[in-house]
BATIDREN-919022 format. One record per residue: x, y, z of N, C-alpha, C, O in turn; residue in one letter. Coordinates in steps of 0.1 Angstrom, whole numbers, plus 5000, padded with zeros to 4 digits. Example, Ala and Ser with C-alpha at 12.3 -4.5 7.8 and 13.67 -1.06 7.14 Angstrom:
# residues 2
513249435078512349555078513249675078514249675085A 512849785071513749895071512950005079513450115080S 
This chain:
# residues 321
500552185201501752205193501752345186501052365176X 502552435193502452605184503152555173504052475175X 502652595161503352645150502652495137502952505125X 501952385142501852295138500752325121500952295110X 499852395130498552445120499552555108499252555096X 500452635112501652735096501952625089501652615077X 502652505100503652465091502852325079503252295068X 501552255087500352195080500152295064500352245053X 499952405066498952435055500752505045500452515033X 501852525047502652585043503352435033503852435022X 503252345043503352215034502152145025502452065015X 501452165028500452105018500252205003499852164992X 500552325008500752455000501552414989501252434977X 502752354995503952314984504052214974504452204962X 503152094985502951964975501851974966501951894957X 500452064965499752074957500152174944499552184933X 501252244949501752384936502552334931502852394921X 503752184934504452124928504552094915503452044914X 505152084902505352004895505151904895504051854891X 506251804901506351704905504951604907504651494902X 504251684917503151624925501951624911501051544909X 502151734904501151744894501451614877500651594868X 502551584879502651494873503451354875504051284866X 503251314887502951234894501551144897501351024898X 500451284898499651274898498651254887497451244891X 499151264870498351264867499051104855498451054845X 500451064862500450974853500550854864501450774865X 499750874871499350744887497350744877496650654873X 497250844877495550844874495750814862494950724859X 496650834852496550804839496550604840495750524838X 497950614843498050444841496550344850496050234845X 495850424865494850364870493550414859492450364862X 493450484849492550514843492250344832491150274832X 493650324822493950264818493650164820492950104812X 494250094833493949964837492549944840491949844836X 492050024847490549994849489749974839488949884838X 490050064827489150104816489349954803488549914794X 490549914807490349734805490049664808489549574801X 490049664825489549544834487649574831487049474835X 486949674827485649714827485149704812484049724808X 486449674805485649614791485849514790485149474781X 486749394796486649284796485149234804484349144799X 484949294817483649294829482349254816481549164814X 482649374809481049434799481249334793480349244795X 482149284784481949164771481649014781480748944777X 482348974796481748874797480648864807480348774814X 479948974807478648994816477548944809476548924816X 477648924798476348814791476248664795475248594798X 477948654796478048454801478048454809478248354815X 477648544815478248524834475848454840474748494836X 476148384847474648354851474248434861473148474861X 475148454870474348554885475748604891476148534901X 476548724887477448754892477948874900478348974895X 477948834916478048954926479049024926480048984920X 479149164933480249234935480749264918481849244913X 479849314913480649344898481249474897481749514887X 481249544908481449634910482849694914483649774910X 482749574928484349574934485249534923486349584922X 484449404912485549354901486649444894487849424890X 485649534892486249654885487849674890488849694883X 487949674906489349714914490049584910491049594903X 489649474912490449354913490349254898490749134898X 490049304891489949234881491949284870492249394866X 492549184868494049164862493449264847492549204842X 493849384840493349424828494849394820495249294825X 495449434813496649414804497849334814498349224813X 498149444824499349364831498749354841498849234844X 497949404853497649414869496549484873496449584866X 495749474881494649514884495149654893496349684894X 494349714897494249844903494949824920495949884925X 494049704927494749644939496249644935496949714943X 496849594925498049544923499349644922500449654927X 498349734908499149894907499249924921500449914924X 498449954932498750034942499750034950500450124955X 499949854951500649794958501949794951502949794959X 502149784939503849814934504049894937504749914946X 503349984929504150164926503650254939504450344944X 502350234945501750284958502950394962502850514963X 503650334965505350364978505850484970506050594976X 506150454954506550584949505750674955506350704965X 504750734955504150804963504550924970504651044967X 504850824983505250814998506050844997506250945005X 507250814987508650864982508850964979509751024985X 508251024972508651154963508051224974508951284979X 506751264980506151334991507551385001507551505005X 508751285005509151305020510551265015511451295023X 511051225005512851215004513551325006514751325008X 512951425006513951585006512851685014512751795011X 511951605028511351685035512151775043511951895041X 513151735054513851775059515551825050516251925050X 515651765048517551805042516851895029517751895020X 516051945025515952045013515952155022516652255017X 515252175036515152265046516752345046517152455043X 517452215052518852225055520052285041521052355042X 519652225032520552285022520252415018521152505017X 518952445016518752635014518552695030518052805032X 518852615042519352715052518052775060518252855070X 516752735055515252735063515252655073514752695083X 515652575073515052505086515652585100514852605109X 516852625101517052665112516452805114516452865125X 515952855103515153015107513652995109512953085112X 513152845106512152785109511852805125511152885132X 513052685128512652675143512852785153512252785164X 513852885146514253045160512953095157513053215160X 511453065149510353125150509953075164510652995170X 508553145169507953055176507152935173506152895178X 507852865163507152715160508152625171509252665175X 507752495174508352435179509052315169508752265159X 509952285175510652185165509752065158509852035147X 508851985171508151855170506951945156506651895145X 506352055160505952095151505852095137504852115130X 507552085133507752055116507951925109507851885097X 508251875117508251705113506651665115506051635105X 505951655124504451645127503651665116503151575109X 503451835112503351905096503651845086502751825078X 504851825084505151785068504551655071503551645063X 504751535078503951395080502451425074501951385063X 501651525085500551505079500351585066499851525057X 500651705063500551735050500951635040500651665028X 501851505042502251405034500851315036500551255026X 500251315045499251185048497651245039496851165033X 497351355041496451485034496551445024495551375020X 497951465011498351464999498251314993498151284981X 498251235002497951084999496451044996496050984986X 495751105009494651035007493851114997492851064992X 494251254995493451304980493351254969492351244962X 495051214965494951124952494651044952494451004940X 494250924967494150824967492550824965492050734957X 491550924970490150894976489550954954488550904948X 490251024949490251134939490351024926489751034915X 491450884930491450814918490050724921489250694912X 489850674933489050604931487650604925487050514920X 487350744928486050814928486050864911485150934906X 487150824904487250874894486850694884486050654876X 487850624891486850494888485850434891485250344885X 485450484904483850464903482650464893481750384890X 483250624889482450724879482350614870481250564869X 483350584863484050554848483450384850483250314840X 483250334863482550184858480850234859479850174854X 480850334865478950324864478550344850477550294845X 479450444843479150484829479050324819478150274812X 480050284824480750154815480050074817479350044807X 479650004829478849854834477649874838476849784840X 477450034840475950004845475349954859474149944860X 476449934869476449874883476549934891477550014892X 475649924898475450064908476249974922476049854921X 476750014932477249944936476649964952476650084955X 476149854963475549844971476249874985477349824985X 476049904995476249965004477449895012478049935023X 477749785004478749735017479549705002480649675004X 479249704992481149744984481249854985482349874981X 480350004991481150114991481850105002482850165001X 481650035020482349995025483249965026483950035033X 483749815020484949755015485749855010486949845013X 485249985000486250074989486650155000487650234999X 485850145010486350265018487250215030487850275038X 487150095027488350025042489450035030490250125032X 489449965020490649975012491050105012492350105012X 490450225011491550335007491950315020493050275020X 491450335032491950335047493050285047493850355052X 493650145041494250045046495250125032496450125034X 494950165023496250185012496850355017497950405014X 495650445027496750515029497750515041498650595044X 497450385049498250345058499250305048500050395046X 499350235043500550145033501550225027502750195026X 500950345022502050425013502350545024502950635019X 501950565035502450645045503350565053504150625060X 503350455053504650395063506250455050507350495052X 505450425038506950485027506950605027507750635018X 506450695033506650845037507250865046508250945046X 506450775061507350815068508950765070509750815078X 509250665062510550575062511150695054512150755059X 510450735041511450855034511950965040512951025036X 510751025052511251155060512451075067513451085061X 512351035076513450925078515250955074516250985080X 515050925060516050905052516651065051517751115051X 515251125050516051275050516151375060515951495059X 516351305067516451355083517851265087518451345095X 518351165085519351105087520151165075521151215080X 520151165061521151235050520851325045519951325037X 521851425050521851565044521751585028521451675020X 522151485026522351495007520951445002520451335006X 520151544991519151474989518651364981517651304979X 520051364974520251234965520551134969519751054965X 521251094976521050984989520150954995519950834996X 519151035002517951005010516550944995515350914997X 516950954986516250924976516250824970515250764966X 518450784967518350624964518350544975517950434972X 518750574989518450484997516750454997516550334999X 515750544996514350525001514050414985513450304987X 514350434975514250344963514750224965514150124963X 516250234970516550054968515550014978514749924975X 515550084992514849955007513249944998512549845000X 512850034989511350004981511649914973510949824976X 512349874964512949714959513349634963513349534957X 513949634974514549554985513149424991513049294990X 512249544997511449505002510349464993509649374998X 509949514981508749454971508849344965508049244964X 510449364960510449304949511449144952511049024950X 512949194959513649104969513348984980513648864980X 512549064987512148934999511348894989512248854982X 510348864983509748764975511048654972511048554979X 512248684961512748554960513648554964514548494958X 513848634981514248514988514048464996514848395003X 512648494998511548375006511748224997511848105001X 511648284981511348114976512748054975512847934973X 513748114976515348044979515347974991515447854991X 515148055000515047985012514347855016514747755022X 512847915011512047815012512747645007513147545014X 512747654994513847574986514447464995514247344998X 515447604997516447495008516347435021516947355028X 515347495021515047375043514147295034514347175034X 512947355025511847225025512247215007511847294998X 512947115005512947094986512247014982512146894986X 511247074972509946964968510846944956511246844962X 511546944945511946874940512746764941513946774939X 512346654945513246504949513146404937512346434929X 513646324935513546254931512446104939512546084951X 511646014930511045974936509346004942508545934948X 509246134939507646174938507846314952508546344962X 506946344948506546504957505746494971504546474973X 506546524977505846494993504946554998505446625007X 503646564997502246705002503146795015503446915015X 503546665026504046735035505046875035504846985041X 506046835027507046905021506347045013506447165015X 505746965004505147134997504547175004504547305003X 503647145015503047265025504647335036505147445035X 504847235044505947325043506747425036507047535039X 507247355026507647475016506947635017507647735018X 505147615015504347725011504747815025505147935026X 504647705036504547775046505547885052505247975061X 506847875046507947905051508448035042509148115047X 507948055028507448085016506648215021507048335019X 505648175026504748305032505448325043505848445042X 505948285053506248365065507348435066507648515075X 508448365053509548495053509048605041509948685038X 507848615035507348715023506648795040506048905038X 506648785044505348875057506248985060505749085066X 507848985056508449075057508149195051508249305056X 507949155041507649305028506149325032505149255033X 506449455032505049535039503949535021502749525020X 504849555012503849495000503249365000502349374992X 503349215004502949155005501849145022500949055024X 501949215028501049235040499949305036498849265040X 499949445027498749505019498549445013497349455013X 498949345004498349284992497249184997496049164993X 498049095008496949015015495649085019494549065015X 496049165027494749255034493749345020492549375020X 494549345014493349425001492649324996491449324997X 493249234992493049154985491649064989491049014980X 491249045002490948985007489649075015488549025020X 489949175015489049335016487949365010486849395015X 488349374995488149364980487049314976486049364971X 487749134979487349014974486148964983486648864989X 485248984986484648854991484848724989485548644995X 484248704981484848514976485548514982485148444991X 487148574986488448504994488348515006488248615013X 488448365010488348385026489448345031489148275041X 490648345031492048305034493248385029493348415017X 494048405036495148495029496248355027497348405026X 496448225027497148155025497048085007496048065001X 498348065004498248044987498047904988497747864977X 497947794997497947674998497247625012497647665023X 496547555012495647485027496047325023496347275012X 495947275033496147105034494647095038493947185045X 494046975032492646975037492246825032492446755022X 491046805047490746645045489346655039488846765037X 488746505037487446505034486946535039485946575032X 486846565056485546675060485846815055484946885051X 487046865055487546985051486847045037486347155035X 486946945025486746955015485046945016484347035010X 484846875021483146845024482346995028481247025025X 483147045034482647155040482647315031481747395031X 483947305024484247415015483547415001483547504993X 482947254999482047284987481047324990480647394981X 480047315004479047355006478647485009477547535006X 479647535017479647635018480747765013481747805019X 480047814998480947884989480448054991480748144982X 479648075002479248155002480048315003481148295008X 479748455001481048495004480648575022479748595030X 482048575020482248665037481948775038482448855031X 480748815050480548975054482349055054483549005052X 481849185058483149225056483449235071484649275071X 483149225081483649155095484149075099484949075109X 483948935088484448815089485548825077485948715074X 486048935071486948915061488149005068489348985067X 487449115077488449185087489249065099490249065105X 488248975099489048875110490048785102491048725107X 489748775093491048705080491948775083492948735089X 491748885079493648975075493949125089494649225088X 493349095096493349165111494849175112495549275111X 495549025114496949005120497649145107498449235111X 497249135092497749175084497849335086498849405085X 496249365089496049515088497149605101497749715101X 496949475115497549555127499249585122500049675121X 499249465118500949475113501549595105502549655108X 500749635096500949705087500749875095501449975093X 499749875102499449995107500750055123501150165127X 501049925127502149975135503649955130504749985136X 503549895119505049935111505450135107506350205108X 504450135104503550275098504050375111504950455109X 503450335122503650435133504950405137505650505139X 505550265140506850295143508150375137509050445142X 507750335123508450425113508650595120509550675124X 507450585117507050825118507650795130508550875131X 507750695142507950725156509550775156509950885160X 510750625148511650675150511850825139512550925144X 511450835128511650955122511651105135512551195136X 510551105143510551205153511451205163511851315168X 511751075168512851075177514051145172514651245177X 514451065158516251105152515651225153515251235164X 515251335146514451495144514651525156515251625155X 514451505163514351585180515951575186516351665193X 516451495185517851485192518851525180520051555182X 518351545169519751565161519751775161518851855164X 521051775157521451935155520751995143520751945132X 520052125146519552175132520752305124521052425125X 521352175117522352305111522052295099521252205096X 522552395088522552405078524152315072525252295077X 523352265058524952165056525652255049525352365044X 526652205049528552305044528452245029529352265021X 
């Protein structure tokens, strides 16, 4: 691809000298500084009661501090991100009238969309790899927990898996500004479908749910019914790509959790079986839990950038009037 390697470093160039990106970035690290630096003094005060407790390390990520654990922040706000990186990648080109003196270079067209993507994907995983390593630091000082070769593992499938997550809302945002010239539009559109999809499909999976399976009856609560309920509950939430990261981190993270379901039906051998064995899961066997989750997530991701490069390649490079 001629012109790929200008237009890589000419974009990454931008988003590191940004404003924006610099304070973006420093109140994503502020509020993750915060939450951890809660979740790690609560850790320290109950690490006396605690009798033999693993992974104190990972806890640090997943442990709830004031309002939400670090897993959780990523997964709300994560997408802002993704957002601000790519809502005015392309139509900022077009309004000051660069893009078309872009492409009469010898760069090729696939070249600048390619570029700004990955210079978007670059810019992701620095803040991403930069916060964590920043709370690493800040629990070894605090807890004292050195952390063992397969939670640096896990920390390192999770960033993997969160810079897939907030790159599928990059590439949806290039998207948006590749389809509207206006860059105010390509910005509230990429915000509402990021509420739409976080916050929305949650209730109304539980509306729906509701109404095919209603556990409120009169006359007593049917197991059957509430598992259906759960079930229907989770499979219209599988829509929101925040609930697909959340399972797969979550579950990443966590050892102890060996299921991404909020509810199981289970008999006396079932029960018989899960008290005996409370052990937790290698991280192979926690990849075979949320596999369906991780693939899902990673070819939403590529389909996205996919159509983003198609519309980019067939549409006219004009400057807007």
């Amino acid at each position: 691809m001629h012109g790929l390697w200008a237009v890589y470093k000419k974009e990454l160039s931008d988003h590191f000298s940004s404003y924006r990106f610099v304070l973006l970035f420093a109140l994503i690290a502020m509020v993750s500084f915060i939450t951890s630096s809660m979740a790690g003094l609560s850790l320290r005060a109950s690490l006396e009661s605690m009798e033999k407790q693993r992974y104190i390390f990972l806890m640090l990520f997943n442990t709830t501090g004031a309002l939400f654990s670090m897993v959780q922040f990523v997964a709300f706000f994560g997408p802002l991100i993704g957002i601000v990186l790519g809502f005015d990648a392309i139509n900022r080109e077009r309004a000051h009238g660069t893009l078309i003196k872009v492409v009469s270079q010898p760069i090729y067209r696939d070249a600048v969309v390619n570029g700004k993507f990955l210079a978007g994907v670059t810019t992701i995983s620095v803040v991403l790899i930069s916060i964590v390593l920043m709370i690493s630091g800040f629990g070894l000082a605090l807890l004292g927990a050195v952390p063992s070769s397969g939670e640096i593992w896990r920390l390192f499938f999770y960033v993997i898996i969160s810079i897939f997550y907030i790159s599928f809302w990059l590439g949806l945002s290039i998207l948006f500004s590749i389809l509207f010239r206006n860059i105010a539009t390509s910005a509230l559109a990429s915000i509402a479908l990021w509420i739409f999809l976080s916050f929305f499909v949650s209730i109304s999976a539980d509306v729906l749910a509701k109404s095919i399976a209603p556990i409120d009856k009169p006359g007593g609560v049917d197991p059957e019914m509430v598992i259906k309920n759960a079930r229907i509950k989770e499979a219209v939430s599988l829509i929101s790509p925040m609930v697909l990261y959340r399972n797969a981190t979550a579950t990443v993270i966590d050892p102890m959790r060996n299921t991404t379901k909020s509810m199981v039906l289970m008999g006396p051998m079932e029960q018989l079986s899960a008290s005996r064995f409370k052990n937790p899961l290698s991280l192979g066997q926690s990849f075979l839990v949320v596999f369906p989750h991780i693939v899902a997530m990673i070819a939403i991701t590529l389909i996205c950038f996919a159509i983003s490069y198609l519309v980019f390649m067939v549409q006219e490079i004009l400057p807007s009037l």
